[in-house]
Backbone as CSV, one residue per row, in Angstrom:
resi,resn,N_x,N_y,N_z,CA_x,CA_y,CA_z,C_x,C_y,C_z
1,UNK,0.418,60.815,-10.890,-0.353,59.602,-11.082,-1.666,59.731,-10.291
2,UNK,-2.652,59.380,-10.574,-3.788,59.041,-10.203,-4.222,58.691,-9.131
3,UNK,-5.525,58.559,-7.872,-5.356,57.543,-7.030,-6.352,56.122,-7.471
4,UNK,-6.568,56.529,-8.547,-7.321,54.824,-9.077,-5.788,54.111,-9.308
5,UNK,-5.049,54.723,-10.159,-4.091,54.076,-10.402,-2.843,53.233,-9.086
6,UNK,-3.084,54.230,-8.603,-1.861,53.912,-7.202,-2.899,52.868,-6.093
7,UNK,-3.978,52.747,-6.151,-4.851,51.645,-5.417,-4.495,50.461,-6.379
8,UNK,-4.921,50.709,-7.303,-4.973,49.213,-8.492,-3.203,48.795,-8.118
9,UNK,-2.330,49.662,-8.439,-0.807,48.976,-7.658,-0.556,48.802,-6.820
10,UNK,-1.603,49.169,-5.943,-1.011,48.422,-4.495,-1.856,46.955,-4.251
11,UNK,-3.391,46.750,-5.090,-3.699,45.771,-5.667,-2.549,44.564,-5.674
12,UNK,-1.455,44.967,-6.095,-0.659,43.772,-6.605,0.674,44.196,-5.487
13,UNK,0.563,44.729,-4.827,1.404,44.541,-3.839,2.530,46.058,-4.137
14,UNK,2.571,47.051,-4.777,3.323,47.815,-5.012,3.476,48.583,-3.927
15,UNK,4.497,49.130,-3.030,4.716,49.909,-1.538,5.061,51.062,-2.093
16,UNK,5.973,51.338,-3.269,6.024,52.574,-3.447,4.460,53.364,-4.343
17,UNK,3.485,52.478,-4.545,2.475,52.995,-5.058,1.839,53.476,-3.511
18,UNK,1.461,52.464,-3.185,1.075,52.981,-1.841,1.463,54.159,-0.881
19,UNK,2.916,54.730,-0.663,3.439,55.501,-0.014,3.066,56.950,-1.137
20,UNK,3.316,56.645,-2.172,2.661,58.012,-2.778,0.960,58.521,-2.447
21,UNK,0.497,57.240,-2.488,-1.431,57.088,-2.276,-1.264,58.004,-1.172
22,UNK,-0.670,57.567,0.026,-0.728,57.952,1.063,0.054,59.861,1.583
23,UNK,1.619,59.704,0.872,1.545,61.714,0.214,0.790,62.152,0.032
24,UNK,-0.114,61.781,-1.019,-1.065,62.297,-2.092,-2.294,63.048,-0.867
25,UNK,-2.697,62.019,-0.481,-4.479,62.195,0.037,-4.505,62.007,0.919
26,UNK,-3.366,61.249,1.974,-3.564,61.362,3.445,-3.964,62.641,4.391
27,UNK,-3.614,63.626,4.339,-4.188,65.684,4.348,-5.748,65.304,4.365
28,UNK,-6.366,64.749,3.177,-7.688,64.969,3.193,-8.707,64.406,3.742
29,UNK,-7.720,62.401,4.278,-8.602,62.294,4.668,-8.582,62.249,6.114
30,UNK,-7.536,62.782,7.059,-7.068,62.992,8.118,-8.072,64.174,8.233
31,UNK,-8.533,65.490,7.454,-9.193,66.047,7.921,-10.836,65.648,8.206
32,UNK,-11.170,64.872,7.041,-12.696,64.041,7.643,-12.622,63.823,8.527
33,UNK,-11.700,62.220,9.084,-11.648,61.772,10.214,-11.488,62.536,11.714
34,UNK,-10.926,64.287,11.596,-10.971,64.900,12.701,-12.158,65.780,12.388
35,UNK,-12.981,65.920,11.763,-13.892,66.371,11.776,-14.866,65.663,12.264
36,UNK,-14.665,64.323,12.338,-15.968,63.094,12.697,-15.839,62.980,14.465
37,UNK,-14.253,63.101,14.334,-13.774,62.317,16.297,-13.797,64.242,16.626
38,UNK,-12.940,64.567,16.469,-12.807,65.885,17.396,-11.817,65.742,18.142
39,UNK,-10.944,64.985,17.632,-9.756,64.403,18.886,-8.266,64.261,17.915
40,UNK,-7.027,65.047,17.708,-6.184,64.546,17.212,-5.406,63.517,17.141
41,UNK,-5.246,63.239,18.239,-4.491,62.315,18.663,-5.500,60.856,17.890
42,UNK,-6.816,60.871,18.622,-7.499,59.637,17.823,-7.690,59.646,16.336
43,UNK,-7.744,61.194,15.865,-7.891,60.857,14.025,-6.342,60.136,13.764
44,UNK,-4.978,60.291,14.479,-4.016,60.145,14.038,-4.198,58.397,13.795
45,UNK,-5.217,58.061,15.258,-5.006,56.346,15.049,-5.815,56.186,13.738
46,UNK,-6.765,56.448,13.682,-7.695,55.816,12.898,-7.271,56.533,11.620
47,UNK,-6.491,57.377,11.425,-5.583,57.496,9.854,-4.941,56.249,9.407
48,UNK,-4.241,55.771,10.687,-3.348,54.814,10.205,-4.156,53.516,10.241
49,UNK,-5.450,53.403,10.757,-6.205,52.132,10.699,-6.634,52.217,9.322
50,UNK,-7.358,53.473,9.202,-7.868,53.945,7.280,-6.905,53.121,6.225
51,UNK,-5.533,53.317,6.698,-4.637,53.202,5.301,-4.245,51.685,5.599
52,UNK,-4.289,51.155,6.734,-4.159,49.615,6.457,-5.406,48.924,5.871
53,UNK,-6.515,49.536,6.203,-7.708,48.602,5.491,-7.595,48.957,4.333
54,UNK,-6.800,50.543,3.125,-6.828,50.759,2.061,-5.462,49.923,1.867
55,UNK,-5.088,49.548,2.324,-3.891,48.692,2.044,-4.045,46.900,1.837
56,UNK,-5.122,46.842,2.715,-5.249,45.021,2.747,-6.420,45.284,1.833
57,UNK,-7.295,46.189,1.704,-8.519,45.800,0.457,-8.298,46.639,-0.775
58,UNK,-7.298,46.858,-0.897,-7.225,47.685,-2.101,-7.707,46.985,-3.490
59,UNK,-7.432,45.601,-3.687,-7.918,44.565,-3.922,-9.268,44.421,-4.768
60,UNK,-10.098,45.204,-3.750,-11.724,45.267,-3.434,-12.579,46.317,-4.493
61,UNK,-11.200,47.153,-4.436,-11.401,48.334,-5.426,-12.130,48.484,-6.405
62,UNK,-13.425,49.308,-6.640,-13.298,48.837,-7.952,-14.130,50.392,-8.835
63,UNK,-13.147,50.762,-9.913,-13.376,52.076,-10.589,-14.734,52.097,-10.835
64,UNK,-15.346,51.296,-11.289,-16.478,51.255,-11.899,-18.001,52.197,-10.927
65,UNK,-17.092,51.542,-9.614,-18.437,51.718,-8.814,-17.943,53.654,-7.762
66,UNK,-16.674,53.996,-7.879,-16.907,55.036,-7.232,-15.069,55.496,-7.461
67,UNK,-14.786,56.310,-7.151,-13.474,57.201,-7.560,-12.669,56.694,-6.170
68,UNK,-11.358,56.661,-6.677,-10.817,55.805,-5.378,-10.499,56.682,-4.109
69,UNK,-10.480,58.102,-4.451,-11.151,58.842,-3.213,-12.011,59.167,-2.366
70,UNK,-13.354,58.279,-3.336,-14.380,58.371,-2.482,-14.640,57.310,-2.244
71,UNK,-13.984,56.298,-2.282,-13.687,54.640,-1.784,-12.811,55.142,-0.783
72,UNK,-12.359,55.912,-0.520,-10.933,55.764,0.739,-11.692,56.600,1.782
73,UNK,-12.462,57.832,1.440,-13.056,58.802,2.058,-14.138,57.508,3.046
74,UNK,-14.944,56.534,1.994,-15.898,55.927,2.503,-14.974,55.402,3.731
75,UNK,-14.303,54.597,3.788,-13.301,53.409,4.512,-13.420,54.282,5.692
76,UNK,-12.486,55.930,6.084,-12.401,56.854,6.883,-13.752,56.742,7.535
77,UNK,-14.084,57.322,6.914,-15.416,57.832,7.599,-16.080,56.850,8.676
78,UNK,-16.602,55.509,7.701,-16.266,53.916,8.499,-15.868,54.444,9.827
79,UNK,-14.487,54.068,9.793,-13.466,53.851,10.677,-13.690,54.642,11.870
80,UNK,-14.167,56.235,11.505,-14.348,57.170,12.552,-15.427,57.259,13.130
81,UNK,-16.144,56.698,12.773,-17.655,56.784,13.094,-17.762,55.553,14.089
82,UNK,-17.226,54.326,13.697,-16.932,53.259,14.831,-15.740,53.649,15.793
83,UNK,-14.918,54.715,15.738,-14.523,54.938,16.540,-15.470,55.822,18.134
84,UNK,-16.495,56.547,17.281,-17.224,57.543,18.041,-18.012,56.551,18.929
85,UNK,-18.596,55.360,17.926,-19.473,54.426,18.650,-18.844,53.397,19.664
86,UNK,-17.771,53.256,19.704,-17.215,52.917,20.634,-16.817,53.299,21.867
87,UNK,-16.445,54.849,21.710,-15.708,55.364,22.667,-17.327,56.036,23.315
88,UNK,-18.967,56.196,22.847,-19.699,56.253,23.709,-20.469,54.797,24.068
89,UNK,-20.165,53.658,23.887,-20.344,52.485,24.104,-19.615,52.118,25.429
90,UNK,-18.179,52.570,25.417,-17.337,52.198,26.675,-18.221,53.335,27.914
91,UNK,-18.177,54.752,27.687,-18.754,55.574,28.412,-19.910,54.868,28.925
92,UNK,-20.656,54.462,28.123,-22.053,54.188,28.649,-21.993,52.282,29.936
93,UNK,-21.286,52.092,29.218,-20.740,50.952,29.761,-19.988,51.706,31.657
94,UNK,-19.142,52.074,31.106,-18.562,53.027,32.843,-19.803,53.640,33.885
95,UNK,-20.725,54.189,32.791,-21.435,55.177,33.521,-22.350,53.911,34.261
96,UNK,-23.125,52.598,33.792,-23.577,52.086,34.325,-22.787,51.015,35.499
97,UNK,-21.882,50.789,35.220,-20.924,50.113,36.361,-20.713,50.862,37.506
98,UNK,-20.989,52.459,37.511,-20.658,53.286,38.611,-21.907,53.890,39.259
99,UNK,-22.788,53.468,38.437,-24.572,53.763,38.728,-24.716,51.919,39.995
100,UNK,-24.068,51.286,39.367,-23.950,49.620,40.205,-23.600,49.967,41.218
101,UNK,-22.466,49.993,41.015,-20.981,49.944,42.433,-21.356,51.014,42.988
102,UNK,-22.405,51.819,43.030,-22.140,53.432,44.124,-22.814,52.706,45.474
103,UNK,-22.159,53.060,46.531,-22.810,52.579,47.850,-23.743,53.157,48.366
104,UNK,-24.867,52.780,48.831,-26.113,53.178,49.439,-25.803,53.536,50.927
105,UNK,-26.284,54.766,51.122,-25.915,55.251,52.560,-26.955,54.511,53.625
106,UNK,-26.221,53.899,54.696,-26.624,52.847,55.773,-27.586,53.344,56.643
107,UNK,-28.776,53.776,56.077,-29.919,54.564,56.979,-30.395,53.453,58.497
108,UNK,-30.296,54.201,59.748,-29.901,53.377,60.370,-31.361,53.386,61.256
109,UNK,-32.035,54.163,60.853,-33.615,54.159,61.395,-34.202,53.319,60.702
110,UNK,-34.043,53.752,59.474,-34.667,51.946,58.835,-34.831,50.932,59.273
111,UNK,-33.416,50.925,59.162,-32.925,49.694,59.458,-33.422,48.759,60.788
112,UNK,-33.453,49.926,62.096,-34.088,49.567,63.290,-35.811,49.157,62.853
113,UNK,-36.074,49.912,61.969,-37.831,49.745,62.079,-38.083,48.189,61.424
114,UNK,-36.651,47.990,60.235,-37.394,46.829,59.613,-36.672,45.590,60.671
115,UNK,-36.208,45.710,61.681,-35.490,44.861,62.313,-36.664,44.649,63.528
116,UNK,-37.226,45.412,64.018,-38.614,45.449,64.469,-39.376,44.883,64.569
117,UNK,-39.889,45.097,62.678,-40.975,44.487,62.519,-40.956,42.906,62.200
118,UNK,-39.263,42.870,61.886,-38.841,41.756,61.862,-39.177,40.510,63.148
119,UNK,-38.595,41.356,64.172,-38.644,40.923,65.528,-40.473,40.468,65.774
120,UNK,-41.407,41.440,65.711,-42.409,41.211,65.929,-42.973,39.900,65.151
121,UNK,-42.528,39.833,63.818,-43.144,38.565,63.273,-42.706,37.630,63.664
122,UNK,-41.631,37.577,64.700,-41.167,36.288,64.815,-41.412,35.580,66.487
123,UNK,-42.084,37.055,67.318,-42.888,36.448,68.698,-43.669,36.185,68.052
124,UNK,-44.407,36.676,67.156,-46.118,35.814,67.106,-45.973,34.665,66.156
125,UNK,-44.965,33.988,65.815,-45.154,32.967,65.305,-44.568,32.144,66.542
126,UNK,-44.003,32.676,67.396,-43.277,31.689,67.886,-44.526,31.390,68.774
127,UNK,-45.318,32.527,69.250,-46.606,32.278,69.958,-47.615,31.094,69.700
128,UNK,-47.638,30.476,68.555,-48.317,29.469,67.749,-47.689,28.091,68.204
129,UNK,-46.548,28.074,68.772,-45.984,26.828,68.848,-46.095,26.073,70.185
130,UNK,-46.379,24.981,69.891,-46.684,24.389,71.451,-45.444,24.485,72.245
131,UNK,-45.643,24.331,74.135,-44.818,24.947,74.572,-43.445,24.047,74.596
132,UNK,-44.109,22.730,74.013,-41.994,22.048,74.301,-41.957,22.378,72.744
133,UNK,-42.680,22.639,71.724,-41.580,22.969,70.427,-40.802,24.228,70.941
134,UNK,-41.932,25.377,71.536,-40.787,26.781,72.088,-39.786,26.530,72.668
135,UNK,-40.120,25.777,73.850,-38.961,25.809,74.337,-37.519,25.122,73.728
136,UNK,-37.789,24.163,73.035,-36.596,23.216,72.578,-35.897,24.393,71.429
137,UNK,-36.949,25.185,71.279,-35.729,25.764,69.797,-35.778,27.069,69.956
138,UNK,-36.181,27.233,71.488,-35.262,28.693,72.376,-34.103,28.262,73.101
139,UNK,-34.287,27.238,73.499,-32.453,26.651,73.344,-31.745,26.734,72.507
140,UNK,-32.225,26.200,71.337,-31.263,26.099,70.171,-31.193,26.972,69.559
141,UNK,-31.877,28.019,69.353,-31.757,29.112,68.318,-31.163,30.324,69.153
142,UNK,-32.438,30.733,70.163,-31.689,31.663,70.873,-30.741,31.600,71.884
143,UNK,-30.523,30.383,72.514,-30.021,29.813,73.290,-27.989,29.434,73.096
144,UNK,-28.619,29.482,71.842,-27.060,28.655,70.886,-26.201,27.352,71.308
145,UNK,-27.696,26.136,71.622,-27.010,25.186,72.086,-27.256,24.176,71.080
146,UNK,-26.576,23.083,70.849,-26.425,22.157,70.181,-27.899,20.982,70.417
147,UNK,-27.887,20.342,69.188,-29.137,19.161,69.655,-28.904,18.504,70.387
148,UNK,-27.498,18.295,71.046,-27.429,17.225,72.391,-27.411,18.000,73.023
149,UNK,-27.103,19.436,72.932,-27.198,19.524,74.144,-28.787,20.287,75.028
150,UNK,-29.383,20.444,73.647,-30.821,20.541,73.885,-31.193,19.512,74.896
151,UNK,-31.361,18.087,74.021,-31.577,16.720,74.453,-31.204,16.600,76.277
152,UNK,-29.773,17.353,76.204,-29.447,16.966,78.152,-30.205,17.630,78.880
153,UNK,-30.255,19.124,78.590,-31.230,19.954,79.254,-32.454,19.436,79.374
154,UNK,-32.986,19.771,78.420,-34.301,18.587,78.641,-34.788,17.594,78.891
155,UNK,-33.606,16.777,79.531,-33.723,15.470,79.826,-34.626,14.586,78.562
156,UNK,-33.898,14.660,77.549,-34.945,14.021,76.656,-34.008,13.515,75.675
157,UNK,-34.765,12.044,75.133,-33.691,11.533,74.095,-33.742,12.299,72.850
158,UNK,-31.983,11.806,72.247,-31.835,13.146,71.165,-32.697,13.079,70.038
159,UNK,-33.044,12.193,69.872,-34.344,11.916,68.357,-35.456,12.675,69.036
160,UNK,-35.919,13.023,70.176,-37.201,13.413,70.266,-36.686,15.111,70.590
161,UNK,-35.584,15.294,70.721,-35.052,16.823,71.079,-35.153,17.515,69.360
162,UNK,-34.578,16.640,68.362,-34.693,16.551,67.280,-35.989,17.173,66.573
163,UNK,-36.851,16.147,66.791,-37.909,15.942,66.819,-39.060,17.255,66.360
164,UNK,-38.469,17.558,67.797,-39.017,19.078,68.501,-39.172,20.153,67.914
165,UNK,-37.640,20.134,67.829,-36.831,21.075,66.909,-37.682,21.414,65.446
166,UNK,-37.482,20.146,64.666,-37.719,19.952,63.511,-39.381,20.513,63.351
167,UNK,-40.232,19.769,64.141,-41.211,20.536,63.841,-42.217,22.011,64.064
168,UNK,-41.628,22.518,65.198,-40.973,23.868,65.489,-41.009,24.538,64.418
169,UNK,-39.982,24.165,63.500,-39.166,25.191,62.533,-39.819,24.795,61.536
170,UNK,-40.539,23.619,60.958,-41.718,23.387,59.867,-42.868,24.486,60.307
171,UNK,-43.352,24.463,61.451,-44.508,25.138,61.997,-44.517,26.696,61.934
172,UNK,-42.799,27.246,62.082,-43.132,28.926,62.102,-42.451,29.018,60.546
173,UNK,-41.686,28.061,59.548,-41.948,28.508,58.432,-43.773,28.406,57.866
174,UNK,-44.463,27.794,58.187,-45.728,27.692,57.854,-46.689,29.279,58.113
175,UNK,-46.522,29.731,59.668,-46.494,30.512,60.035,-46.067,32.062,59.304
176,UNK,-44.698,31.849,59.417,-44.405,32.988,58.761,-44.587,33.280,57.198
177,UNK,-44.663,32.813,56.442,-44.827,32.638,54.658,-45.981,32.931,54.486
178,UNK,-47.012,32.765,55.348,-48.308,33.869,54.980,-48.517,34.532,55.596
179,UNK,-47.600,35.232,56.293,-47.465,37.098,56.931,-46.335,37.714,56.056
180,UNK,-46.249,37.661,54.850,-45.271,38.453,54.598,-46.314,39.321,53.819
């Protein structure tokens, strides 16, 4: 029998048409499909993906427009070719997740120089500040004391320790944002 014929019966649901389709021409098109992947094991999947889509669209078939081997050949080919594009889609996908995640070695001279220069921008702003804003938020910052307890040290009420503080830290963000 034919394979126009054994597609058109499985058309209507025939399994023993189908299992012959599949005797018949499965050989040929198992060899496309390992000619496309290069991988046995994967032509084996995508054989059996081939013959379920020639199985659910057989349907679709149609003599007119091409020989039902080269309707099944087409389907394969399909199948293997999105297999290829996938399996360098995932690769490319890995290769950039591991180009992400690779850790940068902790250069530690750098690190000192930009900590430095860090340091330096932050005496000369602090240089700008009148001397009770310095002092109130060299307590608090470098100091690591609380606004009351700024306020006790300084003998000063806590809204104006506050105060201090607050404009201090308006003054060397002002400061610092046009030295960068």
């Amino acid at each position: 029998m034919r394979a126009e014929e054994l597609v058109q019966r499985c058309a209507r649901g025939d399994d023993a048409a189908f299992a012959q389709l599949y005797d018949d021409t499965s050989a040929r098109v198992f060899g496309l499909i390992v000619r496309v992947l290069r991988d046995p094991a994967q032509s084996e999947e995508v054989l059996q993906e081939t013959y379920l889509d020639i199985w659910r669209h057989s349907a679709r078939y149609d003599a007119k427009q091409a020989s039902a081997m080269s309707w099944m050949m087409t389907i394969a080919h399909r199948r293997a070719v999105d297999r290829v594009r996938h399996a360098e889609t995932a690769s490319a996908r890995e290769g950039r997740y591991a180009v992400e995640q690779r850790e940068v070695a902790f250069d530690s001279t750098s690190e000192a120089v930009v900590s430095s220069l860090e340091a330096e921008r932050v005496r000369r702003a602090m240089a700008t500040l009148t001397p009770v804003q310095r002092e109130a938020l060299e307590l608090a910052y470098f100091g690591g004391h609380t606004h009351t307890e700024v306020a006790a040290l300084l003998d000063l009420p806590l809204g104006t320790a506050k105060t201090r503080i607050r404009d201090g830290l308006i003054r060397l963000r002002d400061t610092m944002g046009g030295e960068r």
